[in-house]
Backbone and ligand atoms as CSV (ligand in chain L), in Angstrom:
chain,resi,resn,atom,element,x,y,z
A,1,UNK,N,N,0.823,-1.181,0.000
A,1,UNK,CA,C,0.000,0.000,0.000
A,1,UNK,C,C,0.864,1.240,0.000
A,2,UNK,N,N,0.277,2.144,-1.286
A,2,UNK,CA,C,1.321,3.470,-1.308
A,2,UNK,C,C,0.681,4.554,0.085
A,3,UNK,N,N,1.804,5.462,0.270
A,3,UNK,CA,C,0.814,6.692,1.209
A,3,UNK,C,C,0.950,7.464,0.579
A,4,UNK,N,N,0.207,8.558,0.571
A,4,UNK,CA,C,0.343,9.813,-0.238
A,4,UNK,C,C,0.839,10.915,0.408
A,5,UNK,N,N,1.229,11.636,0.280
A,5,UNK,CA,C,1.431,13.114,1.408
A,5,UNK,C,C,0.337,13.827,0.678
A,6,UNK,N,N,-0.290,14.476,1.002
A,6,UNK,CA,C,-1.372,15.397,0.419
A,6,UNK,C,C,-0.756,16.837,1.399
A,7,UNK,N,N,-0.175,17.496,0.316
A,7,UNK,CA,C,0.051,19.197,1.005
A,7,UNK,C,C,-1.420,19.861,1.136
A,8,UNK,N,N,-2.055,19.971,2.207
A,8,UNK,CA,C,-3.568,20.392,2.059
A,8,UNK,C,C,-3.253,21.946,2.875
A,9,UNK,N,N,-2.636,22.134,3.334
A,9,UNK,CA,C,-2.073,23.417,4.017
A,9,UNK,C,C,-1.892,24.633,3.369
A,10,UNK,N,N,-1.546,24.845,2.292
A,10,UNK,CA,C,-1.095,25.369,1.047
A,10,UNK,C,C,-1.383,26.425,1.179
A,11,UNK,N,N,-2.993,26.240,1.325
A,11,UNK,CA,C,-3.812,27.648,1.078
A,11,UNK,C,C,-4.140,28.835,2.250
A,12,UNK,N,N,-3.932,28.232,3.023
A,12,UNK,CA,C,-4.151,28.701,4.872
A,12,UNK,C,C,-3.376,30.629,4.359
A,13,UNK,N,N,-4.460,31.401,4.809
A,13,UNK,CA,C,-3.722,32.811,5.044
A,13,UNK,C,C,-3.587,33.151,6.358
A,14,UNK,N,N,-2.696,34.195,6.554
A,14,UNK,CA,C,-3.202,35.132,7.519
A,14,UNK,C,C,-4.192,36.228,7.898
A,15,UNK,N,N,-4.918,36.088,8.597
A,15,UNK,CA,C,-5.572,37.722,8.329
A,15,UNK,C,C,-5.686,38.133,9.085
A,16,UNK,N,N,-4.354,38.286,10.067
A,16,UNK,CA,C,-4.362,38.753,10.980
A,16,UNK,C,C,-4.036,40.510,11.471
A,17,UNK,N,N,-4.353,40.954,9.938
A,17,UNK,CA,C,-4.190,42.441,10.065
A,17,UNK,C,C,-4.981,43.394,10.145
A,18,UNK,N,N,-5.627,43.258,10.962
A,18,UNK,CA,C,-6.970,43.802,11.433
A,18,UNK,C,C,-6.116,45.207,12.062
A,19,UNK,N,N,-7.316,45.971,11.850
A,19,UNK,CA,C,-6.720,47.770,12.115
A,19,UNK,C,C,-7.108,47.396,13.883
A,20,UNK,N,N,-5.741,47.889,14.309
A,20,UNK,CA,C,-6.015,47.790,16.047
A,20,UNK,C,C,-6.564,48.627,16.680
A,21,UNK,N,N,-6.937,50.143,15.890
A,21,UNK,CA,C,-8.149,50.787,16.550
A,21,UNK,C,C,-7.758,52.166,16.859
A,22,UNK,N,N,-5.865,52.420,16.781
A,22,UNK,CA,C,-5.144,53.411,17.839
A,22,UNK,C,C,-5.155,54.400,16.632
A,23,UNK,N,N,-5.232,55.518,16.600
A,23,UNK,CA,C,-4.992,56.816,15.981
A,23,UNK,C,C,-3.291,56.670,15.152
A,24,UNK,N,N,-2.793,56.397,13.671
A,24,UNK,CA,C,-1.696,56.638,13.613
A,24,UNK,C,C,-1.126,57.738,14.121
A,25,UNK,N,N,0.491,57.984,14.381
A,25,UNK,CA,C,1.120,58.823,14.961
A,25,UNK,C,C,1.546,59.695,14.039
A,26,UNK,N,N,1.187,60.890,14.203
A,26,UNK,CA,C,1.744,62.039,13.575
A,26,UNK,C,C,2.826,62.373,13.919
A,27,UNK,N,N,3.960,62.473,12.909
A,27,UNK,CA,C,5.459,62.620,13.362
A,27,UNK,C,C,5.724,64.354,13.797
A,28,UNK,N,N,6.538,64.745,14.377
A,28,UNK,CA,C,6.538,65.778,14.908
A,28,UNK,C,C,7.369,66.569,13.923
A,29,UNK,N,N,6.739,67.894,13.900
A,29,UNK,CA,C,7.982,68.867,12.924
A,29,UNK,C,C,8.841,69.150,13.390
A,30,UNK,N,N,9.136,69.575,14.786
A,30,UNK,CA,C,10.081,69.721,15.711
A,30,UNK,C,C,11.394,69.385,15.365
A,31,UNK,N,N,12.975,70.294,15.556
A,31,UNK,CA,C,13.519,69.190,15.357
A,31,UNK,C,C,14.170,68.554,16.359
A,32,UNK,N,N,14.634,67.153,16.180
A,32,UNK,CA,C,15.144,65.734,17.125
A,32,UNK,C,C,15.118,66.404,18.404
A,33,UNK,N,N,14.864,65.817,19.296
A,33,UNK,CA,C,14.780,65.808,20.884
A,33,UNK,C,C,16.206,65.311,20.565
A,34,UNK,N,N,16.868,66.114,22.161
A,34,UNK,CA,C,18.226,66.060,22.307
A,34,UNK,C,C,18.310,64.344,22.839
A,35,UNK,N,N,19.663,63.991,22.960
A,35,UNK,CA,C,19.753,62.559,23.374
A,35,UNK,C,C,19.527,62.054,24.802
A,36,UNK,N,N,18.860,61.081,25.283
A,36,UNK,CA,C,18.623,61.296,26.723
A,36,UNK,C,C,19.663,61.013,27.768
A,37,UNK,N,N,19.500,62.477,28.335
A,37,UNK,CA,C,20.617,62.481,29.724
A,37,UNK,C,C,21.830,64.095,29.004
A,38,UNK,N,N,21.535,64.615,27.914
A,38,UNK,CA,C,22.095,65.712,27.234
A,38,UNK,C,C,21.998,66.668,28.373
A,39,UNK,N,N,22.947,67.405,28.688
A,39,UNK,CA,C,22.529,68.883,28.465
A,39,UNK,C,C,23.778,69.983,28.705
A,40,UNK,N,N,23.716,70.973,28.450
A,40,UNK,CA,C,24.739,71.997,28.269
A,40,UNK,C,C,24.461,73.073,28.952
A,41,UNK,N,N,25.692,73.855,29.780
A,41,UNK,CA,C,25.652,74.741,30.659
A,41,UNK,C,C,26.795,75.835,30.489
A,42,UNK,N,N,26.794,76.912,31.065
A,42,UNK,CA,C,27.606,77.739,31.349
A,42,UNK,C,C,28.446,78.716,28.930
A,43,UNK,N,N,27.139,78.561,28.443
A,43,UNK,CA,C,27.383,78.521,27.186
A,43,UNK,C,C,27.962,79.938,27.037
A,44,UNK,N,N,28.893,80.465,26.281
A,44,UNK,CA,C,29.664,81.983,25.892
A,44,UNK,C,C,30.158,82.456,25.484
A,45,UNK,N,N,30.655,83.257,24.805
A,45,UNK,CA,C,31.379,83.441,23.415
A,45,UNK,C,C,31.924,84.715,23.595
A,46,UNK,N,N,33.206,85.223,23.521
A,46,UNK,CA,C,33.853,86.534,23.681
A,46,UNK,C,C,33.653,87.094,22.049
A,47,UNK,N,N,33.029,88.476,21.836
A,47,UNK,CA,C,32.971,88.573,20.959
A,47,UNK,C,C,34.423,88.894,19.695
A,48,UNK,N,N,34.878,89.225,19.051
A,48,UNK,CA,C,35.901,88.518,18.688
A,48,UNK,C,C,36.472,90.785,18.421
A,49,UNK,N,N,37.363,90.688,19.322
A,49,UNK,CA,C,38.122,92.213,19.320
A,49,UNK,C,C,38.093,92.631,17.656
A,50,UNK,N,N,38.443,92.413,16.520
A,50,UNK,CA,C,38.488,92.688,15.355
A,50,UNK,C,C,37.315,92.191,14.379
A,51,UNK,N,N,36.718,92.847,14.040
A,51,UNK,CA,C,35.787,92.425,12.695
A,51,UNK,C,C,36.316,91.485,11.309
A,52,UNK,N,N,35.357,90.506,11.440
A,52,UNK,CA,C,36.062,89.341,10.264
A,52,UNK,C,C,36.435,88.029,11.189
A,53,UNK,N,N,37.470,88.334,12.412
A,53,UNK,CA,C,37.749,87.402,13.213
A,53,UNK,C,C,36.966,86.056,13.674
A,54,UNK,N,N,37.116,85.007,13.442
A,54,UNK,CA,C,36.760,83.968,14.553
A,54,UNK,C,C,35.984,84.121,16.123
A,55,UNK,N,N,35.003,83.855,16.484
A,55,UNK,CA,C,34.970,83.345,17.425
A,55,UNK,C,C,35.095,82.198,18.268
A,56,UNK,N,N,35.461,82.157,19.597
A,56,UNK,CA,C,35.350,80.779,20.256
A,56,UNK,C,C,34.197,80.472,21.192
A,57,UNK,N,N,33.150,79.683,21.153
A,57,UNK,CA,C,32.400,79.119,21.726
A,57,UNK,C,C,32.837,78.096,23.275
A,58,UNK,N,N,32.836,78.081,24.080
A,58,UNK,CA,C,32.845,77.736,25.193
A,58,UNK,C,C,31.699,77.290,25.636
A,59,UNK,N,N,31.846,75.953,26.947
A,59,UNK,CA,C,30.630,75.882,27.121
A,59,UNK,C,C,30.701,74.164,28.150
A,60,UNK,N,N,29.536,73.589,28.636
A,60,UNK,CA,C,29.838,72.244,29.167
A,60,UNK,C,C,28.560,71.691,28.737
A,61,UNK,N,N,28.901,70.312,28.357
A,61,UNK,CA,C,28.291,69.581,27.988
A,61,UNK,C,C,28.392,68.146,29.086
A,62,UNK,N,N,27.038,67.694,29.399
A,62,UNK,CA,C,27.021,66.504,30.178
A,62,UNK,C,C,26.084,65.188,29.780
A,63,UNK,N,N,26.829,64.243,30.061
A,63,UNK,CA,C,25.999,63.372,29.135
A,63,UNK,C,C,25.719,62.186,30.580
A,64,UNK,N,N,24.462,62.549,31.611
A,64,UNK,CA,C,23.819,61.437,32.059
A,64,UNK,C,C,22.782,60.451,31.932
A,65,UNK,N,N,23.062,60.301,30.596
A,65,UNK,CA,C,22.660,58.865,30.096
A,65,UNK,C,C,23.745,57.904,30.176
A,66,UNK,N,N,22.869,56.776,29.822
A,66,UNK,CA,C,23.660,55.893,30.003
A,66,UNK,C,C,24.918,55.142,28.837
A,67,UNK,N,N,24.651,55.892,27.564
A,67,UNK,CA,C,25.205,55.678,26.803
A,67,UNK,C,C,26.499,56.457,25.869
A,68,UNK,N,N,27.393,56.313,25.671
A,68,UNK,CA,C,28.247,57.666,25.024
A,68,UNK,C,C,27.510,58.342,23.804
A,69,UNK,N,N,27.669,59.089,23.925
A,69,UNK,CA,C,27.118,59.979,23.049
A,69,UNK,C,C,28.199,60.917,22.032
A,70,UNK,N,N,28.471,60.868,20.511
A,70,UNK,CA,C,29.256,61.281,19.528
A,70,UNK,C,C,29.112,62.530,18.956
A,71,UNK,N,N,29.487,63.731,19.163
A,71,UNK,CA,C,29.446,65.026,18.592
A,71,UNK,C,C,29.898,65.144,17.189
A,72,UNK,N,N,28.924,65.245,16.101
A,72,UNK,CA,C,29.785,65.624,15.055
A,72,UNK,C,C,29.664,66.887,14.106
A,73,UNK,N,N,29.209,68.003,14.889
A,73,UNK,CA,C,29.049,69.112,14.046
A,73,UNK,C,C,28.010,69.875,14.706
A,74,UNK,N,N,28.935,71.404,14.440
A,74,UNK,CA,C,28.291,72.856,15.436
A,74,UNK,C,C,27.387,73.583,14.922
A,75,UNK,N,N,26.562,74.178,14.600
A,75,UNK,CA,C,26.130,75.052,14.241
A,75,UNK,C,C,25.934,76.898,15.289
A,76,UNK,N,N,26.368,77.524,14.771
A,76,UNK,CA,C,26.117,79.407,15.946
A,76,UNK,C,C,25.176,79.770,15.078
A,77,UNK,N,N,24.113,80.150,15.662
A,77,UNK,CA,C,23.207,81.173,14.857
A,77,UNK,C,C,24.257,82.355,14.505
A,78,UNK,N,N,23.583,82.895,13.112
A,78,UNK,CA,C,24.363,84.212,12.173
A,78,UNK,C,C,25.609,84.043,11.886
A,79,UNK,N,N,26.147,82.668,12.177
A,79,UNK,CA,C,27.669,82.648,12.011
A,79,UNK,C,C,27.714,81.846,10.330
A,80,UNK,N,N,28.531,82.347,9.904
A,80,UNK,CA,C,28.812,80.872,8.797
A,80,UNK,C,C,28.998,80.088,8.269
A,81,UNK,N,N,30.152,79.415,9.429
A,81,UNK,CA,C,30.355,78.087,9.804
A,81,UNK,C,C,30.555,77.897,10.767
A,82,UNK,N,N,31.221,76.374,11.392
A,82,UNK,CA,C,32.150,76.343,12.872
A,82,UNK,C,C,31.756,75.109,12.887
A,83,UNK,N,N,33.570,74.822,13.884
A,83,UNK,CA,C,34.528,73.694,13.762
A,83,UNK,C,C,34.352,73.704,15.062
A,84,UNK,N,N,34.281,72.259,15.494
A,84,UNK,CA,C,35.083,71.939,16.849
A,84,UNK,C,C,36.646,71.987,16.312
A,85,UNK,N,N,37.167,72.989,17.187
A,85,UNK,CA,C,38.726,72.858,17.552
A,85,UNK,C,C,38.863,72.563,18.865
A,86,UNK,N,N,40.639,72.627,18.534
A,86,UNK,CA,C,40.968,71.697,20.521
A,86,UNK,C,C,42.796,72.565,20.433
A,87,UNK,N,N,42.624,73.469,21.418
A,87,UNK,CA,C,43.935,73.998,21.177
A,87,UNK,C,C,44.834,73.054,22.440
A,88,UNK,N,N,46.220,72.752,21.375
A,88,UNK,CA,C,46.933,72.054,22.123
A,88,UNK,C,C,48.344,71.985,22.080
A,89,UNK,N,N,49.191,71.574,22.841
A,89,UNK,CA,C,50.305,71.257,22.172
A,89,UNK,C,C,50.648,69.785,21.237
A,90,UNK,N,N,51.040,70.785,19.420
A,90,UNK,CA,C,51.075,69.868,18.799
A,90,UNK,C,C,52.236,69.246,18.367
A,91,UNK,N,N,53.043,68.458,18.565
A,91,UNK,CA,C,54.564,68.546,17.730
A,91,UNK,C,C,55.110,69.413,18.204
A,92,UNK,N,N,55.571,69.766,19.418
A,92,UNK,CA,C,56.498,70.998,19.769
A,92,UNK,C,C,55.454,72.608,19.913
A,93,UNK,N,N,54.172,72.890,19.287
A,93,UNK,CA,C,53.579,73.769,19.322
A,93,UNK,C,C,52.690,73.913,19.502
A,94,UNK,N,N,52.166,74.912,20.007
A,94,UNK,CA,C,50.354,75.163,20.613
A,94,UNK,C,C,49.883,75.764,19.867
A,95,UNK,N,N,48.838,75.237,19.362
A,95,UNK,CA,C,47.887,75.578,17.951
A,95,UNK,C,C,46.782,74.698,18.058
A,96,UNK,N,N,45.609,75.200,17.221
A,96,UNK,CA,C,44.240,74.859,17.007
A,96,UNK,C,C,44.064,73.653,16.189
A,97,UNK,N,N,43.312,72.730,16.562
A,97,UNK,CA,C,43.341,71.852,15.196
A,97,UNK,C,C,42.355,71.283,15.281
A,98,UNK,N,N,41.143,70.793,13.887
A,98,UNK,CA,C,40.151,70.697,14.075
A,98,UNK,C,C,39.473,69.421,14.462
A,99,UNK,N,N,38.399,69.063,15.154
A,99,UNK,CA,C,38.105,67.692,15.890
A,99,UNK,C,C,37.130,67.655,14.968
A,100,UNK,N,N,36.824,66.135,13.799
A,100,UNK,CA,C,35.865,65.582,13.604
A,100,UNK,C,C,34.952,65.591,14.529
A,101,UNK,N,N,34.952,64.751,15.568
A,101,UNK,CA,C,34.139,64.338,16.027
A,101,UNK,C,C,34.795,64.430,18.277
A,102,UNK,N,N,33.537,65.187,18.902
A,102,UNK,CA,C,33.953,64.336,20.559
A,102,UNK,C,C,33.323,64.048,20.924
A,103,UNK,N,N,33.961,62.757,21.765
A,103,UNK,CA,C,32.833,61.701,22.069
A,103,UNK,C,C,32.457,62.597,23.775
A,104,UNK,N,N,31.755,62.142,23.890
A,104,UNK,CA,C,30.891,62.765,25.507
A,104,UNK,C,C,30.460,61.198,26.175
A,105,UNK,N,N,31.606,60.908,26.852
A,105,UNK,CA,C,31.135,59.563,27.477
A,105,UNK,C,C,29.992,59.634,28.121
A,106,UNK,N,N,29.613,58.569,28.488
A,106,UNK,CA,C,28.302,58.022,29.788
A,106,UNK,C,C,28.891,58.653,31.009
A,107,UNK,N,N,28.051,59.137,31.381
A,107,UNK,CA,C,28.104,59.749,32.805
A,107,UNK,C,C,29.128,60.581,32.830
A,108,UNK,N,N,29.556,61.574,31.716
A,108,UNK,CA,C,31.063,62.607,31.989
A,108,UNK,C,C,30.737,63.310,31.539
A,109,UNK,N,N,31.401,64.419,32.449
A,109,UNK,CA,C,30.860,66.134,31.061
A,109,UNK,C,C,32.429,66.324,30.658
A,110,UNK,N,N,32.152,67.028,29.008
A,110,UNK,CA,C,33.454,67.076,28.518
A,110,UNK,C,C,33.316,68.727,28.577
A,111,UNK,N,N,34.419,69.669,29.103
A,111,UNK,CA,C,34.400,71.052,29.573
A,111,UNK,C,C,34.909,71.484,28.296
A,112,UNK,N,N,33.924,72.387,27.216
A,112,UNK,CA,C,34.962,73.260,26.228
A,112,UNK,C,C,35.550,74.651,27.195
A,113,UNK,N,N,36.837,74.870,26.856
A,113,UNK,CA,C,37.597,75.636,27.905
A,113,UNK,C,C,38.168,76.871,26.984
A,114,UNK,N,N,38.690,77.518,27.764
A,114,UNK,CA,C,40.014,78.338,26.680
A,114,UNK,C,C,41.282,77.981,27.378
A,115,UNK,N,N,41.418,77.930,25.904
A,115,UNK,CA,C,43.337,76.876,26.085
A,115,UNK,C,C,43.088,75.443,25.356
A,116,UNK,N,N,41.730,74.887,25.404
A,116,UNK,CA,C,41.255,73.603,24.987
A,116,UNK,C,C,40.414,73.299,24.120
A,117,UNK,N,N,39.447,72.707,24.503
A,117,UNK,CA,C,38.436,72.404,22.845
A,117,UNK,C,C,37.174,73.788,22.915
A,118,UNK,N,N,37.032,74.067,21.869
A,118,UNK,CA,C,36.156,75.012,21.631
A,118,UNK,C,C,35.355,74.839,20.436
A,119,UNK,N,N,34.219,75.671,19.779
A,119,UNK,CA,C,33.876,75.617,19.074
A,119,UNK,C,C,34.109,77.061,17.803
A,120,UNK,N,N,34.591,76.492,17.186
A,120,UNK,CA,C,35.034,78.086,16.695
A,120,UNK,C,C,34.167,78.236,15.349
A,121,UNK,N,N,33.481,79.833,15.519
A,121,UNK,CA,C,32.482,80.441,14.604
A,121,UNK,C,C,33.199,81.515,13.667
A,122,UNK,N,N,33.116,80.792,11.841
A,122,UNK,CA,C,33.633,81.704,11.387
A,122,UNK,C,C,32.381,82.934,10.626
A,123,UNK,N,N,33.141,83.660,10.396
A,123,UNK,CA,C,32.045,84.607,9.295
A,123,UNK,C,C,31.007,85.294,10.289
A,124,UNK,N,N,31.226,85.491,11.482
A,124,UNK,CA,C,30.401,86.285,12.729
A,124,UNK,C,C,30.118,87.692,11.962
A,125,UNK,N,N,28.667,88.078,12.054
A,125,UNK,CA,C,28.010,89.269,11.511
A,125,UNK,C,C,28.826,90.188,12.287
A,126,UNK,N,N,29.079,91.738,12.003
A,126,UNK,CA,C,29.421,92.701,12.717
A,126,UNK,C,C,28.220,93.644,13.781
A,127,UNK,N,N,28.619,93.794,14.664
A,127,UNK,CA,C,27.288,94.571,15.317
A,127,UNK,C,C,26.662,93.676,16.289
A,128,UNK,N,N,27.600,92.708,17.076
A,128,UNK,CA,C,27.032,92.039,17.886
A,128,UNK,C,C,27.840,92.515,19.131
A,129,UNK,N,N,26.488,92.427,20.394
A,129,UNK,CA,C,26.832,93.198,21.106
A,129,UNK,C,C,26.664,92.302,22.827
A,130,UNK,N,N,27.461,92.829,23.545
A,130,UNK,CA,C,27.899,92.409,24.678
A,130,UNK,C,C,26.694,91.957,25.461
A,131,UNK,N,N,26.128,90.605,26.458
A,131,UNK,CA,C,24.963,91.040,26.931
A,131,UNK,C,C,23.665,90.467,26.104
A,132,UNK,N,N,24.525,90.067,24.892
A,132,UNK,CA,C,23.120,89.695,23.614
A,132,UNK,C,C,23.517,87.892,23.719
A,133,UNK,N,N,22.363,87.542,23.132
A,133,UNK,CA,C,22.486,85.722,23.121
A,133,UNK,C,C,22.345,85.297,21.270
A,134,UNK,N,N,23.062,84.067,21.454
A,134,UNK,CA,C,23.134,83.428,20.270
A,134,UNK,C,C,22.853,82.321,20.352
A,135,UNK,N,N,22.234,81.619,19.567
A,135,UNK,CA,C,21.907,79.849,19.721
A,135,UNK,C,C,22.641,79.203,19.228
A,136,UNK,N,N,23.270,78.425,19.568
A,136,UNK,CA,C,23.949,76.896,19.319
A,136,UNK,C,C,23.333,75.841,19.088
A,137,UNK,N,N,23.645,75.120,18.099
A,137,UNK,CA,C,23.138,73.699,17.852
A,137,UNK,C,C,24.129,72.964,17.625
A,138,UNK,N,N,24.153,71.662,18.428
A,138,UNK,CA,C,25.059,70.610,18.368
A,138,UNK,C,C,24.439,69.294,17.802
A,139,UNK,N,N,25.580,69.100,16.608
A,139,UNK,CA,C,24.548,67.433,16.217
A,139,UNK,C,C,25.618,66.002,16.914
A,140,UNK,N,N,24.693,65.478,16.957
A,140,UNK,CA,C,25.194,64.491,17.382
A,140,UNK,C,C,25.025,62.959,15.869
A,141,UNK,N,N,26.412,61.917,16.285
A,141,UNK,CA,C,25.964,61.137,14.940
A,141,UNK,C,C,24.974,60.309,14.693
A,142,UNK,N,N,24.072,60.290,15.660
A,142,UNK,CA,C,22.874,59.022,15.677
A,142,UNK,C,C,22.035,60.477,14.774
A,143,UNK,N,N,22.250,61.568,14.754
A,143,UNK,CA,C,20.971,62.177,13.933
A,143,UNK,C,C,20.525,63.388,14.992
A,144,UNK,N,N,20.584,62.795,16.737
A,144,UNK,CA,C,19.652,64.034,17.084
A,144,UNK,C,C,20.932,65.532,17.270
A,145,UNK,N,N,20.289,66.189,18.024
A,145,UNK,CA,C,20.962,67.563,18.681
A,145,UNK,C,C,20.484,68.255,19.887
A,146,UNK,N,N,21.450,68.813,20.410
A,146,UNK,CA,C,20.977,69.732,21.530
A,146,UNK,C,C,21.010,71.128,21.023
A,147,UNK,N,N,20.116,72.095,21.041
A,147,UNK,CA,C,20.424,73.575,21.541
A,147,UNK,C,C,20.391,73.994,22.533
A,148,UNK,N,N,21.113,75.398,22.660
A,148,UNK,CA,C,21.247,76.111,23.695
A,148,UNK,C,C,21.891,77.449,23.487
A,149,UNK,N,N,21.413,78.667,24.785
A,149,UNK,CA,C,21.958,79.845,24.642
A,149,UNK,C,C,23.197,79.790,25.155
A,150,UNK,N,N,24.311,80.668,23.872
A,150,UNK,CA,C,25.095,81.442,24.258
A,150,UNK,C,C,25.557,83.349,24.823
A,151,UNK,N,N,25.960,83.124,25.789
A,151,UNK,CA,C,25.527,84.341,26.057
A,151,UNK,C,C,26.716,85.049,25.424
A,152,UNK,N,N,26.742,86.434,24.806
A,152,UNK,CA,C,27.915,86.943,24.691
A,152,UNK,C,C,28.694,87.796,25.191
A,153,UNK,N,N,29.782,87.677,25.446
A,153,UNK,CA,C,30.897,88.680,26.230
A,153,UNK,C,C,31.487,89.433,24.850
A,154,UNK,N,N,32.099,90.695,26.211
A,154,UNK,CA,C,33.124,92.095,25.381
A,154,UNK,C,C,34.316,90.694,24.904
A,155,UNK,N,N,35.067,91.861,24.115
A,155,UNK,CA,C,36.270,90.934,23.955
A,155,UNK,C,C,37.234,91.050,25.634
A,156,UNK,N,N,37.686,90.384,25.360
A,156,UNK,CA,C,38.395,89.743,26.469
A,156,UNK,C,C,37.688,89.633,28.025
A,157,UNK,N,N,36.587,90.161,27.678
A,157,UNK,CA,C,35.798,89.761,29.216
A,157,UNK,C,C,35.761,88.652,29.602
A,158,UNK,N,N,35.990,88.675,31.130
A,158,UNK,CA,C,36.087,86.852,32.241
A,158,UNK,C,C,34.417,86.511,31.846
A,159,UNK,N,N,34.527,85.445,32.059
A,159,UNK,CA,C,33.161,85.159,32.517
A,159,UNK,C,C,33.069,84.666,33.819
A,160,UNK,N,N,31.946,85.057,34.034
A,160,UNK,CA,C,31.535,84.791,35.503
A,160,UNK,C,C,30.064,83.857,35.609
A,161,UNK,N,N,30.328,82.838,35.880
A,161,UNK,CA,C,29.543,81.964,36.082
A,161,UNK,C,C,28.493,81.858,37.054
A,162,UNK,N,N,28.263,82.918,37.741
A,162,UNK,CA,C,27.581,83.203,38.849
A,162,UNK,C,C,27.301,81.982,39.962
A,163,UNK,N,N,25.603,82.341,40.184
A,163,UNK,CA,C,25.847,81.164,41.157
A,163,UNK,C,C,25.707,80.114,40.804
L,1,CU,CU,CU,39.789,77.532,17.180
């Protein structure tokens, strides 16, 4: 006696795609929410003694999340570009040089300083004035960013971090 296999299964669908009832999600125009555990403090910028000049951006960044988090590009409002730099000694000399990318470990704030990493704004409009704020945007490489105010100083004014 033969057996047969009979494939009788064949036809079986799913239909298991029944509308579940919930409102689709409207994506937000907004842009990216910063990364969680971001945030930035003490932000400032000396305005730059000569017209045309560079500025340097200063500022702290803290990252209590739990994950490192990758900086790869600045934006200054009214400026027309800007680099993370990191002034250092290079080869025998102290000079600026530009950082792709800094990482902001888990649980560390990385301090932009003077003498150290900064963000430097070229092509700064003329007529900016002591006392006035500028926005910063930082991207990060997964896509999102943080903003935040910079406040601006005279040229060579301290900053004072108050309380
Ligand atoms: Cu610089």
């Amino acid at each position: 006696m033969k057996k047969f296999l009979i494939a009788g299964a064949a036809g079986i669908m799913s239909l298991g795609l029944a509308a579940c009832g919930s409102e689709p999600e409207v994506p937000e125009e907004t842009a990216p929410e910063a990364p969680e555990g971001i945030s930035v403090t003490d932000g400032r910028m000396n305005i730059p003694a000569a017209s045309g000049n560079p500025g340097a951006v200063y500022f702290t960044i803290t990252n209590d999340g739990t994950e490192d988090q990758m900086l790869r590009a600045a934006n200054v409002e009214s400026a027309e570009s800007a680099l993370f730099h990191e002034t250092a000694e290079w080869s025998g000399q102290v000079d600026m040089q530009e950082l792709l990318q800094v990482n902001v470990p888990a649980g560390e704030s990385v301090v932009f300083e003077q003498g150290g990493k900064h963000v430097m704004a070229f092509g700064l409009p003329d007529g900016l004035e002591a006392g006035g704020e500028l926005e910063v945007t930082l991207s990060f490489v997964r896509g999102d960013k943080v903003s935040f105010p910079v406040v601006l100083l005279g040229p060579g004014e301290e900053y004072d971090p108050g309380e």
